[in-house]
N, C-alpha and C positions, 0 to 999 in steps of 0.2 A: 742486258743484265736486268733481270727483273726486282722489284723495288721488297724494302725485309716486308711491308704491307702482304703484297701475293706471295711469298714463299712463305710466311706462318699462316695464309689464309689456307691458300694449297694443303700447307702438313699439316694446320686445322681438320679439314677435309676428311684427309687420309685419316688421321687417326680417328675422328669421328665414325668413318666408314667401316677400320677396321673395328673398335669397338662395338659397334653396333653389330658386325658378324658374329664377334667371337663369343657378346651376352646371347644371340639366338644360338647359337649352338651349343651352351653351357645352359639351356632348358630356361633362359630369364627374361621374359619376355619384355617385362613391364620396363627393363633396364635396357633392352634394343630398342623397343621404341622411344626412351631418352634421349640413346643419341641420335637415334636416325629423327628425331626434332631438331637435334642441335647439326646434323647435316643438313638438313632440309635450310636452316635459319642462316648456315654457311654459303651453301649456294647459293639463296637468296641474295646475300650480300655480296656475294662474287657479280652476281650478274646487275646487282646495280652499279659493280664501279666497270664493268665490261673487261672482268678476268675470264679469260679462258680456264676453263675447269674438263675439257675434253680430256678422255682418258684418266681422268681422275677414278673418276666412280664407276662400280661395276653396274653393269646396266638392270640385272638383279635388286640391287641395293637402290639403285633409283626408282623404278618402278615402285618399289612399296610406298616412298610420302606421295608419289602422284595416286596409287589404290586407296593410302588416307584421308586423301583429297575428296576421293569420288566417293569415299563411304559417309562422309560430313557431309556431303550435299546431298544426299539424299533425305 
């Protein structure tokens, strides 16, 4: 049984995820990248207490804060 900590982390996640789709496809950019921060700042936090997040995220929807990453370091 997983603790309420990871199952509102998890549906954090998700909804983050879906939101962040649904503002790019509704032409709002600047509103997908809010939340694909606030997924990026969820997963983070997933993987400091060693939640599994596999199959959460679409591999799409991850890709872009690691593209954000590499566009700041340049």
């Amino acid at each position: 049984m997983e603790s309420q900590f990871v199952g509102e982390l998890r549906r954090g996640i998700v909804a983050a995820q879906d939101a962040s789709i649904a503002a790019a496809e509704a032409g709002q950019p600047d509103e997908a990248d809010l939340h694909r921060g606030r997924l990026a700042d969820l997963l983070h936090l997933a993987g400091e207490h060693d939640v599994d997040t596999a199959g959460l995220v679409r591999p799409d929807v991850l890709a872009a804060p690691a593209d954000d990453r590499a566009a700041l370091s340049e």
